[in-house]
C-alpha positions as CSV (number, residue, x, y, z in Angstrom):
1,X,13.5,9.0,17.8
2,X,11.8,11.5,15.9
3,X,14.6,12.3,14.0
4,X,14.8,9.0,12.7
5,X,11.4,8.3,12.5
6,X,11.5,11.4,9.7
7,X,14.6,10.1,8.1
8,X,13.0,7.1,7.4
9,X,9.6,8.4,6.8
10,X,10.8,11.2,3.7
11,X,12.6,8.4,1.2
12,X,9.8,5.5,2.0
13,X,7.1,8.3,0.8
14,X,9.2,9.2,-1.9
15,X,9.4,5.5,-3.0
16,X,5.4,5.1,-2.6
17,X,4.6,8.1,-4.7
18,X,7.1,6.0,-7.7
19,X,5.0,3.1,-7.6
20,X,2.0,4.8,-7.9
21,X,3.7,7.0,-10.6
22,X,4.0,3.9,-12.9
23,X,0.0,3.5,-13.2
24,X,-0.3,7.1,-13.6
25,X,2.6,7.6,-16.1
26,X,0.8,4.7,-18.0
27,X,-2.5,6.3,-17.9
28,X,-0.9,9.8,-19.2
29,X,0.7,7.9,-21.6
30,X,-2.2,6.2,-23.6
31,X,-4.6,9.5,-23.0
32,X,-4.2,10.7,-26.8
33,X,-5.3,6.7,-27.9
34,X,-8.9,7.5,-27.3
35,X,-11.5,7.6,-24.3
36,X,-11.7,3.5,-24.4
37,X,-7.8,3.2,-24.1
38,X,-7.7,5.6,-21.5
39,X,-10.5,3.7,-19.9
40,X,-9.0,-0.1,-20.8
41,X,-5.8,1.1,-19.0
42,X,-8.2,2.2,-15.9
43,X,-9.7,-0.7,-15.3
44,X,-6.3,-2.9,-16.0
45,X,-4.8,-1.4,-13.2
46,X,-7.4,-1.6,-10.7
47,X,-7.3,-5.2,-11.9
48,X,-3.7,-5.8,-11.5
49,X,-3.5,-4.2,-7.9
50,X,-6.4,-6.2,-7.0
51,X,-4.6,-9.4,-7.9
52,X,-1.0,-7.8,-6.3
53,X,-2.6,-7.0,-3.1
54,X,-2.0,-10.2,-1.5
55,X,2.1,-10.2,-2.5
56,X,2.6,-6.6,-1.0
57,X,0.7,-7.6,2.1
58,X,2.8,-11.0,2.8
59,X,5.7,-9.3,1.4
60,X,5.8,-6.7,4.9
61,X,6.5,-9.9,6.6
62,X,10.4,-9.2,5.2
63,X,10.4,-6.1,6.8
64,X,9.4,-7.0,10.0
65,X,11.6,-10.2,10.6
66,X,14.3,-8.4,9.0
67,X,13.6,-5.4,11.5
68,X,13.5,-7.9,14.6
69,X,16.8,-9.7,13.2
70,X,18.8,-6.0,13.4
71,X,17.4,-5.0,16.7
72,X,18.7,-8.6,17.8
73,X,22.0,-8.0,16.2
74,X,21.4,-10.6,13.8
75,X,21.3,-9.0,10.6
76,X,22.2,-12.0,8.8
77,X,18.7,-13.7,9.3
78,X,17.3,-10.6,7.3
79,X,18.9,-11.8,4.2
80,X,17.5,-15.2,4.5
81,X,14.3,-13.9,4.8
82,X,14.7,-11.6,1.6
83,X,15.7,-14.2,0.3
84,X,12.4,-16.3,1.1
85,X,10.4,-13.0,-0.1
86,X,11.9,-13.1,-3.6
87,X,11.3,-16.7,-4.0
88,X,7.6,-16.6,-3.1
89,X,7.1,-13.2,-4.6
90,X,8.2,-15.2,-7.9
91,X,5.9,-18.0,-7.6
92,X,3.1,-16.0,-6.8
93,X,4.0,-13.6,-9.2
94,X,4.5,-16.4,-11.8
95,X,0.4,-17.3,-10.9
96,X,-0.8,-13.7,-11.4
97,X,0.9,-13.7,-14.9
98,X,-0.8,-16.4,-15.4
99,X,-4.0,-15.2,-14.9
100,X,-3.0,-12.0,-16.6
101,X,-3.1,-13.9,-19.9
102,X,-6.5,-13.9,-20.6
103,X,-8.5,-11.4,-18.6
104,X,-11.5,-10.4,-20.8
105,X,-14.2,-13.1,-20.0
106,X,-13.3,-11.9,-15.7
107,X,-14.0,-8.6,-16.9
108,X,-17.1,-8.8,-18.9
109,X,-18.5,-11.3,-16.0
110,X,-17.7,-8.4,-13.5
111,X,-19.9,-6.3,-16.2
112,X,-16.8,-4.2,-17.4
113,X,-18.0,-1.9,-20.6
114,X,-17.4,-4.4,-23.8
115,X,-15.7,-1.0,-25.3
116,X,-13.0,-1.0,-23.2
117,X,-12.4,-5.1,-22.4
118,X,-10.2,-5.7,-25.2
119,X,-7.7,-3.3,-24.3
120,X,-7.9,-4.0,-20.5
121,X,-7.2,-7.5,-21.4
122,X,-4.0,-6.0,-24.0
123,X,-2.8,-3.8,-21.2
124,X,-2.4,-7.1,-18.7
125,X,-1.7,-9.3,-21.3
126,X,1.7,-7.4,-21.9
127,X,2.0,-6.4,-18.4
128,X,2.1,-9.8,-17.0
129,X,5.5,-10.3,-18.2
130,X,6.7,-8.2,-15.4
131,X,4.4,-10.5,-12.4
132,X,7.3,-12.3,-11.1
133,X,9.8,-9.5,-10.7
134,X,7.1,-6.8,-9.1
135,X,6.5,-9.2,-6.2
136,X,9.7,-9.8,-6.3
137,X,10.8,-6.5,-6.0
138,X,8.3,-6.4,-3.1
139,X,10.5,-8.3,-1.0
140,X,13.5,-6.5,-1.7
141,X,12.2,-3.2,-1.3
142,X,10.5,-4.5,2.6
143,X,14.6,-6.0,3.3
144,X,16.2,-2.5,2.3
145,X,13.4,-0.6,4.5
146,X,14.0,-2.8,7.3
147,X,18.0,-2.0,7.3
148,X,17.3,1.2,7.0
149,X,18.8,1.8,3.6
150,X,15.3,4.0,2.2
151,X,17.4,6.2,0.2
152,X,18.2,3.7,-2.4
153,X,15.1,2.6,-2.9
154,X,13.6,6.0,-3.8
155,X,16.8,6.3,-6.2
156,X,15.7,2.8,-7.8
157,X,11.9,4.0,-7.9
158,X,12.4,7.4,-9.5
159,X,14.4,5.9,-11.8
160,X,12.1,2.8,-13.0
161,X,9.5,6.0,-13.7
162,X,12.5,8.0,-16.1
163,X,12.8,4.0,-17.7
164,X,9.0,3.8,-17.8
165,X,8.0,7.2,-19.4
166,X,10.5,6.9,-22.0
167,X,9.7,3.1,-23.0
168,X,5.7,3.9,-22.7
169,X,6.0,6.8,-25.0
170,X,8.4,4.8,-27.6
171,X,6.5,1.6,-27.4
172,X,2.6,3.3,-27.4
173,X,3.3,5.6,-30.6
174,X,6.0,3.6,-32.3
175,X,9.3,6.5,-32.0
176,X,12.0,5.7,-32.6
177,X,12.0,2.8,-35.6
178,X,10.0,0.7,-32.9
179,X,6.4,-0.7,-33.8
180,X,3.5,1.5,-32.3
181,X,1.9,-0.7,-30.0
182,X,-0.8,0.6,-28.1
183,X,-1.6,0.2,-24.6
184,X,0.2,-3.2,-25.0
185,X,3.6,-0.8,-25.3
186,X,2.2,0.6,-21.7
187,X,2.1,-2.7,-20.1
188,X,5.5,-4.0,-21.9
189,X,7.1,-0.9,-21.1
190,X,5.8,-1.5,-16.9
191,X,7.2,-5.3,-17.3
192,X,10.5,-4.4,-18.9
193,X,11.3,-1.4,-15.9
194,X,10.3,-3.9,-13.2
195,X,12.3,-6.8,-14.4
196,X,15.1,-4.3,-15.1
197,X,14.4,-2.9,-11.3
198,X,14.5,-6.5,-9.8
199,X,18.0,-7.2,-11.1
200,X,19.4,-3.8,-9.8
201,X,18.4,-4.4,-6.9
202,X,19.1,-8.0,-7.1
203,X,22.7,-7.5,-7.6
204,X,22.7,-4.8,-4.7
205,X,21.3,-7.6,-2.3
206,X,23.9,-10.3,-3.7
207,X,26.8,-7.9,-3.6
208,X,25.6,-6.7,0.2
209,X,25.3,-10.2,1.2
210,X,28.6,-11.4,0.5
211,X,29.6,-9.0,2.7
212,X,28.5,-10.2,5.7
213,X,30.5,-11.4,8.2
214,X,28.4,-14.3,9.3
215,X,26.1,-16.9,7.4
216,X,22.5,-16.9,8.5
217,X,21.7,-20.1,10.7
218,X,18.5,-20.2,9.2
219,X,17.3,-22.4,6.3
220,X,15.5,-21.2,3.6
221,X,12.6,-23.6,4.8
222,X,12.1,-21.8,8.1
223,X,12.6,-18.6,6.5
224,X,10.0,-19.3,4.4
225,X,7.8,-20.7,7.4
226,X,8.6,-17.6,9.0
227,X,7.2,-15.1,6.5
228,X,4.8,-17.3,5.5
229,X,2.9,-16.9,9.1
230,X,3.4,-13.1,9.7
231,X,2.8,-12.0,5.8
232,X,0.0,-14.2,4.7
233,X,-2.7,-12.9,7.3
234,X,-1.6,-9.1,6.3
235,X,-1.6,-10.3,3.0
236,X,-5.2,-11.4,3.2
237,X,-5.9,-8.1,5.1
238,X,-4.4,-5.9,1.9
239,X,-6.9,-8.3,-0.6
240,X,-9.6,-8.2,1.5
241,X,-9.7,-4.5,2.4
242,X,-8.8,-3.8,-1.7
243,X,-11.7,-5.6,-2.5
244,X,-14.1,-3.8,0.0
245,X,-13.2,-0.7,-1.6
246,X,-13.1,-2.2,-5.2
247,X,-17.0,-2.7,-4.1
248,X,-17.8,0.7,-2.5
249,X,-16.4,2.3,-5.5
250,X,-18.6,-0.2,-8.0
251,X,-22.1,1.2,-6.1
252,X,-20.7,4.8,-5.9
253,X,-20.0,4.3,-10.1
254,X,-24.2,3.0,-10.4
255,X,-25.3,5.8,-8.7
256,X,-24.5,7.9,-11.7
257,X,-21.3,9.6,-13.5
258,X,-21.5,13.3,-11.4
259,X,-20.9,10.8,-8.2
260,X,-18.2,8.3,-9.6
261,X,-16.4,11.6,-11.1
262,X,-16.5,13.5,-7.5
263,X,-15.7,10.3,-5.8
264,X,-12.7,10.4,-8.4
265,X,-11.7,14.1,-7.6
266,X,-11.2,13.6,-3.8
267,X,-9.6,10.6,-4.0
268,X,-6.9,12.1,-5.8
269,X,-6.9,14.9,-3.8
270,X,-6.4,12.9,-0.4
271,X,-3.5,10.8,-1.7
272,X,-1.9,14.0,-0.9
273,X,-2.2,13.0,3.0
274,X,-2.8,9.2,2.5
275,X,0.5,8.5,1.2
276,X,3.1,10.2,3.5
277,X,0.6,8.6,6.3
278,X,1.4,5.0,5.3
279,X,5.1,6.3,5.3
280,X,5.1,7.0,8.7
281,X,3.3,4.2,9.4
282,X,6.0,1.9,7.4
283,X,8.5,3.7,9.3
284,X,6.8,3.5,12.8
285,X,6.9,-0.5,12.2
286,X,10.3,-0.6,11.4
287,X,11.5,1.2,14.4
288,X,8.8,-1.0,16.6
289,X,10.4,-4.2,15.2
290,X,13.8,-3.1,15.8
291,X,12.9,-1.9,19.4
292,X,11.0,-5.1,20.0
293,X,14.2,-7.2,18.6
294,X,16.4,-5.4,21.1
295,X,14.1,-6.4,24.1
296,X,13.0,-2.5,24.4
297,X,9.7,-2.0,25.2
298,X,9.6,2.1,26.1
299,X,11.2,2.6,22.8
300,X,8.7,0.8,20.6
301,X,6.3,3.0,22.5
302,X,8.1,6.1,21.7
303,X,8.2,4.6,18.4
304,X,4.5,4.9,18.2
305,X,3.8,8.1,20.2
306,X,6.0,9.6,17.4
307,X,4.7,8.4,14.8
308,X,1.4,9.4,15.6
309,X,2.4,12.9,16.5
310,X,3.9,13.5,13.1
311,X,1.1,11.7,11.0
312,X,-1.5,13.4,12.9
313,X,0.2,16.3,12.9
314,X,0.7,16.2,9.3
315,X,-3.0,15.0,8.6
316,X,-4.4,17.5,10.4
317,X,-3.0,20.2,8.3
318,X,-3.5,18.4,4.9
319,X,-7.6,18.5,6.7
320,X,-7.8,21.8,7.2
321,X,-6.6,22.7,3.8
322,X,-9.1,20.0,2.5
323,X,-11.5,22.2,4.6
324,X,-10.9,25.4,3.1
325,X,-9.9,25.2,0.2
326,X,-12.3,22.3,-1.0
327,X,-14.0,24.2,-3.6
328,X,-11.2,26.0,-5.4
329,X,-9.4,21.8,-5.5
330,X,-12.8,20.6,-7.1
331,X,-12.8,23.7,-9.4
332,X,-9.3,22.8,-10.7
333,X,-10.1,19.4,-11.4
334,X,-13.4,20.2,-13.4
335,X,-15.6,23.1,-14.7
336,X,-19.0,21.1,-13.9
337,X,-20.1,22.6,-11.3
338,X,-22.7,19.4,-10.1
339,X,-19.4,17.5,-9.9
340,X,-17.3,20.7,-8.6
341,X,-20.0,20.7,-5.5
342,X,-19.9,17.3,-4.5
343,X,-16.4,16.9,-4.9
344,X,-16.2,19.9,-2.3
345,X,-18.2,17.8,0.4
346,X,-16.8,14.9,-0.1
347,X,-13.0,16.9,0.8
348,X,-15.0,18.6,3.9
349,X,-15.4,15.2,5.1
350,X,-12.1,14.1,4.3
351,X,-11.1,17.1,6.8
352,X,-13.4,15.4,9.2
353,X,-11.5,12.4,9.2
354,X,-8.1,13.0,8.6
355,X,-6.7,12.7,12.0
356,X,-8.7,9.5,12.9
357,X,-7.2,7.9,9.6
358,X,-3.2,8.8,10.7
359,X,-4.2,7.1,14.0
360,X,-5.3,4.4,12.3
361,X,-2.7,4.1,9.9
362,X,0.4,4.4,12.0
363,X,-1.4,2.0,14.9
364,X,-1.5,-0.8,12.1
365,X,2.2,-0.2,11.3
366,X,3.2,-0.4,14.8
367,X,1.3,-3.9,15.5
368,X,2.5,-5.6,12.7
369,X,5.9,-4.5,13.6
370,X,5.0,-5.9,16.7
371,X,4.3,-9.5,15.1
372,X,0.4,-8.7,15.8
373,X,-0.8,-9.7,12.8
374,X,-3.5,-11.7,13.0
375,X,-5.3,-9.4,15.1
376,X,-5.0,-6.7,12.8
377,X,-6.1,-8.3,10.0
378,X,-9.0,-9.8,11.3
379,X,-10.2,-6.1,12.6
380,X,-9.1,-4.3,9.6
381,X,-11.4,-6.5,7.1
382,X,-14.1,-6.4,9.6
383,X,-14.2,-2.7,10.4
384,X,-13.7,-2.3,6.5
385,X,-16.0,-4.2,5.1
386,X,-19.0,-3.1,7.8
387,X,-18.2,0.9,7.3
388,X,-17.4,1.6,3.8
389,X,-19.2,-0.5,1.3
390,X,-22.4,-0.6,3.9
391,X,-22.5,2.8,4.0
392,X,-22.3,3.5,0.2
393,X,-24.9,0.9,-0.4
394,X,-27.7,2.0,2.9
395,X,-26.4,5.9,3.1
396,X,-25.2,6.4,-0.5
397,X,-28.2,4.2,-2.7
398,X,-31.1,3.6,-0.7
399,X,-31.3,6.8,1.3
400,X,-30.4,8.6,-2.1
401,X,-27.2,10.5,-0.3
402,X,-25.0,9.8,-3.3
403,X,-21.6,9.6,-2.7
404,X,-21.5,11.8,0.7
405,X,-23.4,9.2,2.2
406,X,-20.7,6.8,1.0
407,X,-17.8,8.7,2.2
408,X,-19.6,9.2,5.9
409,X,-18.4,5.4,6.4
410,X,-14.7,6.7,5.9
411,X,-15.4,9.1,9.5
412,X,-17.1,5.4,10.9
413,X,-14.4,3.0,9.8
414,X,-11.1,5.4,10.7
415,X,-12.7,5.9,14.3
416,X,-13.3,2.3,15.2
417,X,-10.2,1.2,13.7
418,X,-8.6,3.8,15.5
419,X,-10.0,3.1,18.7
420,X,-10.1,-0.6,18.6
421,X,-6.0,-0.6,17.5
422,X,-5.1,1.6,20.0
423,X,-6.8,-0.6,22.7
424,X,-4.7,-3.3,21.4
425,X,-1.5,-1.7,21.0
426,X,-1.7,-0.5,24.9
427,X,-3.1,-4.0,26.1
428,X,-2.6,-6.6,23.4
429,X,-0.8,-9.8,24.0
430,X,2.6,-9.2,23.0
431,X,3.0,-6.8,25.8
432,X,3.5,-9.6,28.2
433,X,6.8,-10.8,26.6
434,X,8.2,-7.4,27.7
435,X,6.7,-7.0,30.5
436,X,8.4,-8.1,34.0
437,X,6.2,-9.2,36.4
438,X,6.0,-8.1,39.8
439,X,7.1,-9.9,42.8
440,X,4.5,-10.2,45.4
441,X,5.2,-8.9,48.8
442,X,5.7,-11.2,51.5
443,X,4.9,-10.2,54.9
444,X,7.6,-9.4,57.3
445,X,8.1,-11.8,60.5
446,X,6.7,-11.0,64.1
């Protein structure tokens, strides 16, 4: 189990650190355009996974029906409900293009710095022509996880980054005979790579699907019913907890630029951990579902007891090298020292909370490969919302703490989540379908 668990882990954090290359590959990109480029093409991003959020979340539901289909022998269903994924991952996707279109009068509402609106609004203007296929994508990405096929995935992420440097850097400064088009060449160059990656892995889908042996029995309206009900509460969970960090980060950015900049510093630095820690946790929920679909209780729950081994196991080291090495990581990053020493204490209580947070993490995998959805997203946004932007508003701004008092609600939020997800992976509901009940004794006869 924790072989596989590790096979399955590697390529899926692989995959993750792609996507997130595409924002930063953008943002390196448009650096030599100026301070309010750089800082348009920022603030277009956070914009853009903000309005995402709520497709990646629903689009896990593909996984885990897909997951439950395999461990069922029914691997047929899981096309079906890629299927469904695409085709709400388009229509959604068609609605954040939409509202892509025109983005400056949302961001000078939200108070956005007039300087850097109109190329915010240029960089999503030219990035919404790649809406539909990213939550498309989405859905394709949860079906090949689900089957197990990772590796290709990574292949198709690394890739769309090789496609996305060399577009951004033709498209930005004009090379090549093209027309030098600013951060709009960013965002066109991001909408070109993930319609280009969406009929790759289109075409992989089709070709795997004609394949199979059997036809699904399902219709694309249940299959759509079907994911509908498990993705849209995670879904909601994803927006939800985006947004409560989208706020904590908005008080930690008016208590001054020293704060914002260390906040900054050890946020980067903890993606380090963060990352491969969702991995496991994606992996963890695909083993759970498959275990689950197989009727296999004791193997979803050596599904979980490994994955928590290797995250917190992992974690932990990634803390103690937050711990001691916290000052020489700040020092890389910048030469002021004010931001250099904050930076530092915010990574010492990073360490403090790294092996609460790969509890946390990998728990929420396994319920929701579990089908225990609801639950988890109704204590995620909860425990979220009361920890992290409370504490960097009372902690942070009133009690003048800056942006340690902030980050103190990260050690609060990853042990009650921890805690409370545990309690309901060992007890929850779902249990009981696995479970057989014991026959009562009946008393022998005089």
């Amino acid at each position: 189990m924790f072989g596989e668990l590790v096979s399955l882990a590697w390529p899926i954090a692989a995959a993750m650190l792609g996507e997130t290359a595409l924002g930063l590959v953008d943002t390196k990109i448009v650096g030599g355009l100026g301070a309010s480029a750089l800082g348009g093409v920022g603030l277009g991003t956070t914009f853009m996974y903000l309005l995402y959020a709520l497709a990646y979340g629903t689009m896990r539901a593909v996984k885990v029906r897909s997951s439950h289909a395999l461990g069922e022998g029914s691997v047929e269903r899981g096309f079906s409900y890629a299927r469904a994924g695409v085709l709400m991952g388009i229509v959604y996707g068609s609605l954040v293009a939409l509202a892509m279109r025109d983005t400056a009068p949302v961001l000078r509402l939200v108070g956005a710095d007039e300087a850097i609106v109109p190329y915010a609004a240029s960089f999503l203007r030219a990035l919404s022509y790649g809406a539909p296929a990213t939550c498309a994508v989405a859905a394709l990405i949860q079906h090949r996880q689900a089957i197990g096929d990772v590796k290709l995935t990574m292949i198709v992420g690394i890739g769309g980054n090789v496609v996305n440097a060399t577009l951004a850097t033709m498209l930005v400064y004009g090379k090549l005979g093209l027309p030098a088009l600013g951060v709009a060449g960013a965002g066109y160059a991001t909408a070109a790579t993930e319609n280009l990656e969406l009929l790759v892995l289109g075409y992989l889908f089709l070709r795997d699907e004609k394949k199979s042996l059997k036809r699904s029995p399902l219709s694309l309206r249940q299959a759509l019913v079907d994911v509908a009900i498990l993705g849209i509460p995670t879904g909601l969970q994803f927006a939800g907890e985006l947004l409560a960090f989208s706020t904590f980060t908005a008080i930690l950015g008016s208590l001054g630029s020293t704060e914002i900049a260390a906040h900054q510093i050890a946020l980067a630095t903890i993606r380090v951990s963060f990352l491969p820690g969702i991995a496991i946790s994606e992996a963890t929920s695909i083993l759970v579902g498959r275990s689950l679909g197989e009727k296999r209780l004791e193997r979803a729950d050596l599904a979980v007891t490994s994955g928590l081994w290797l995250g917190m196991s992992f974690m932990a080291v990634c803390g103690v090298g937050f711990a001691l090495a916290g000052g020489m990581i700040s020092r890389f990053f910048t030469s002021d020292s004010g931001v250099s020493n904050v930076a530092t204490r915010l990574l010492w209580v990073a360490a403090v909370f790294q092996l609460l947070d790969a509890a946390n993490i990998v728990l929420r995998g396994a319920l929701r490969g579990a089908k225990d959805v609801n639950g988890v997203a109704m204590i995620g946004i909860f425990v979220t919302w009361s920890c992290i932007p409370t504490a960097a508003y009372v902690l942070g701004k009133r009690m003048h703490m800056g942006a340690l008092g902030g980050w103190i609600g990260f050690v609060a939020e990853t042990t009650l989540a921890a805690v409370l997800f545990w309690l309901r992976w060992k007890h929850g509901a779902f249990r009981k379908a696995f479970t057989v009940p014991t026959k009562p004794k009946t008393a022998k006869a005089a």
